[in-house]
C-alpha positions as CSV (number, residue, x, y, z in Angstrom):
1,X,26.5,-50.1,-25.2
2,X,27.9,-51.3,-28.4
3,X,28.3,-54.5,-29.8
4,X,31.9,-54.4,-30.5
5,X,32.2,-53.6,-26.5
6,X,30.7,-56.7,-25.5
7,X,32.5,-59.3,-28.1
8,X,34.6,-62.1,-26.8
9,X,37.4,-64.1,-28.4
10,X,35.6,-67.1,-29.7
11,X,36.8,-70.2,-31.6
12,X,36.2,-70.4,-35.5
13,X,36.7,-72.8,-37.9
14,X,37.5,-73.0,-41.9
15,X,34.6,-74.2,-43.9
16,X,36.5,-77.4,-45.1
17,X,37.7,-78.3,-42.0
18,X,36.9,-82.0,-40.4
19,X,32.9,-81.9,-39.3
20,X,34.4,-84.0,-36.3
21,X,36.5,-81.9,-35.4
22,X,34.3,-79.0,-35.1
23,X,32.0,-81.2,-33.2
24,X,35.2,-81.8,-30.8
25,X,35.7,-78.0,-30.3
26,X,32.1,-77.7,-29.4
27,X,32.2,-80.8,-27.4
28,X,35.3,-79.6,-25.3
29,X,34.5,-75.9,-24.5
30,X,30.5,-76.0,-24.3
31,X,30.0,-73.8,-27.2
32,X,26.5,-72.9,-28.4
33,X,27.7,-72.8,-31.9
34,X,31.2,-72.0,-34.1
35,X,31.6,-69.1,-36.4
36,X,32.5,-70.9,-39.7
37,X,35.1,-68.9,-41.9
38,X,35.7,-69.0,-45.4
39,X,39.7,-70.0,-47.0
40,X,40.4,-66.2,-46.9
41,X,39.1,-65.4,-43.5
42,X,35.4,-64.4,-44.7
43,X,32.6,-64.8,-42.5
44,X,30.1,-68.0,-43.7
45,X,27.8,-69.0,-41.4
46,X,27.5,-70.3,-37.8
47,X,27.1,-73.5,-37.1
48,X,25.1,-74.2,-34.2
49,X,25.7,-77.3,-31.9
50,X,22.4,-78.3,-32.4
51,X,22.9,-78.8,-36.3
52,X,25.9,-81.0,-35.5
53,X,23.8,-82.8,-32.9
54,X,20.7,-83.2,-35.8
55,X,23.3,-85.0,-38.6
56,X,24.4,-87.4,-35.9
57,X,20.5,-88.6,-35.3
58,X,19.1,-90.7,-38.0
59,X,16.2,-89.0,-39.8
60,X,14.0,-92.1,-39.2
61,X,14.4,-90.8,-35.5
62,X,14.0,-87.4,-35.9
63,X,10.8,-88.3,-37.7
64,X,9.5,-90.7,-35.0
65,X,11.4,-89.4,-31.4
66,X,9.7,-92.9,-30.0
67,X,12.8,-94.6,-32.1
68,X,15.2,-93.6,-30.3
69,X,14.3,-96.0,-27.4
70,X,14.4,-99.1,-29.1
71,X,17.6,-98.5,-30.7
72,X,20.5,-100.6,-30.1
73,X,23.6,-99.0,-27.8
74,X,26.0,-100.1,-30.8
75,X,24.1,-97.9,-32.9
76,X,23.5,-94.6,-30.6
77,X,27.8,-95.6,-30.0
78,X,28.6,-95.0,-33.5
79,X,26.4,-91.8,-34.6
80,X,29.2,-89.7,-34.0
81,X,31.0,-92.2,-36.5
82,X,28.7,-90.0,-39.1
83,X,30.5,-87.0,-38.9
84,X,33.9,-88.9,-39.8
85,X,35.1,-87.9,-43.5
86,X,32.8,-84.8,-43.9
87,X,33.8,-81.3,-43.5
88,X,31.8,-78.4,-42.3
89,X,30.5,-77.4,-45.0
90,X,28.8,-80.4,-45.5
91,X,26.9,-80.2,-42.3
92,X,26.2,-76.6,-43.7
93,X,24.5,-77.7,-46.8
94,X,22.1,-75.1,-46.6
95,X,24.0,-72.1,-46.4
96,X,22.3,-69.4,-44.4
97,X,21.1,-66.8,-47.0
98,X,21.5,-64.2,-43.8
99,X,24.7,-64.3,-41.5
100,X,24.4,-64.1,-38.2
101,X,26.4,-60.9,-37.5
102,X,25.8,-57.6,-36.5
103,X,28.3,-54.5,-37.1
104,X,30.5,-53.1,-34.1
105,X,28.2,-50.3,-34.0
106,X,25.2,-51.7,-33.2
107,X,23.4,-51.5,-30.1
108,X,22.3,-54.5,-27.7
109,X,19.5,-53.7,-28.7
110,X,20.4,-54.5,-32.8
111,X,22.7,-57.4,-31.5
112,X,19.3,-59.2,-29.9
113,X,16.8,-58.5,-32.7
114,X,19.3,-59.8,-35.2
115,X,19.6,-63.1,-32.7
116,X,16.3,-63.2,-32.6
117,X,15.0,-63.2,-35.8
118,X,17.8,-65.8,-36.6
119,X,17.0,-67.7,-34.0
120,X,21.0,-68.1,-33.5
121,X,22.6,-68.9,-30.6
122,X,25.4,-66.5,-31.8
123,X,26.0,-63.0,-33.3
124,X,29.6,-62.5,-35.7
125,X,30.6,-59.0,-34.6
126,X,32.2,-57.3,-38.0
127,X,34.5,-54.5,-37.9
128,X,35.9,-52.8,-41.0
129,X,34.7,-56.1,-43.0
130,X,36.6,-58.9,-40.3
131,X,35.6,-60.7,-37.5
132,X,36.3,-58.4,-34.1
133,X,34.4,-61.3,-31.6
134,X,31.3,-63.3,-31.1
135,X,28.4,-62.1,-28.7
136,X,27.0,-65.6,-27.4
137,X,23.2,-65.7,-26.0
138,X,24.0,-65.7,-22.3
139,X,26.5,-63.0,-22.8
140,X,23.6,-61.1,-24.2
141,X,21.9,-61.4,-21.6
142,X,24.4,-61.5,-18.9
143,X,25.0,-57.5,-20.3
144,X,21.5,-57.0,-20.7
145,X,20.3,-58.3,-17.3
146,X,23.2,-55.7,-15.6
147,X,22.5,-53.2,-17.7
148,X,19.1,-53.0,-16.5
149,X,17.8,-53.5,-20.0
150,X,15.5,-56.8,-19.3
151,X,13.8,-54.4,-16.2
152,X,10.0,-55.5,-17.5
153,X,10.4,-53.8,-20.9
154,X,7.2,-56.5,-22.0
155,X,5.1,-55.7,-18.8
156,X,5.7,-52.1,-19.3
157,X,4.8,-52.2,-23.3
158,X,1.5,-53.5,-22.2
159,X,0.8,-51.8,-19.2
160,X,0.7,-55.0,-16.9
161,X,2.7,-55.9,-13.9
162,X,5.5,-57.9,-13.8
163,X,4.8,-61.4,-12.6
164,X,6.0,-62.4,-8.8
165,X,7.4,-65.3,-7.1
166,X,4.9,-67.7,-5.7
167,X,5.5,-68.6,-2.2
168,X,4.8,-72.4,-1.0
């Protein structure tokens, strides 16, 4: 199966659109992440929820997770007040030197190694040099698991059996 046959229509945004309104689209539709486009349609990066979720959180948090207890409610209430006058690409400061995409051509196989390695919760599917669709994780999966791909490929590689379910 090719990667092109498993794509879905997935929302994008331009790279100098509102950072809260990214954040909404994510927000509103439980996406994993948003294919970020360039001003003439080029693909840029992805930008996963999680990143958006990261610039909301104070570093001092981040650094010390205990923090975030003691905080204030008027100060968890207005973290999403950080996002307000940025754009995208300012949550993307550190552009991805690899995209996240794989070619319409390439396998489920490709699509997951590529996802892996990038540790993205996202793949850009590129055909003919634009944007045909967006493989998400759990559509990866989803095709995988019915596919009969994920069928103990690890337990067979090393010659073990699969694990079973415990019974109480």
């Amino acid at each position: 199966m090719k990667a092109e046959e498993i794509a879905e229509e997935f929302p994008v945004v331009d790279i100098d659109s509102p950072a809260l309104e990214a954040a909404r689209m994510l927000a509103e539709h439980h996406l994993p992440g948003i294919v970020v486009l360039t001003t003439d349609g080029q693909l840029y990066a992805v930008l996963p929820a999680s990143l958006v979720v990261r610039f909301i959180v104070p570093i001092y948090v981040q650094d010390d997770p205990s923090l975030a207890g003691v905080l204030a409610e008027s100060i968890a209430d207005r973290a999403a007040e950080k996002l307000g006058g940025k754009t995208v690409r300012e949550l993307l400061q550190q552009h991805q030197l690899t995209l996240p995409a794989a070619n319409a051509d390439d396998t489920i196989i490709e699509v997951a190694a590529i996802m892996g390695r990038l540790r993205s919760p996202l793949i850009a599917v590129m055909k003919e040099g634009k944007l045909h669709g967006v493989i998400t994780a759990s559509r990866l999966l989803a095709v995988a698991l019915k596919c009969g791909l994920i069928d103990n490929w690890r337990f067979r590689a090393v010659g073990t059996r699969p694990p079973t379910a415990v019974s109480a």
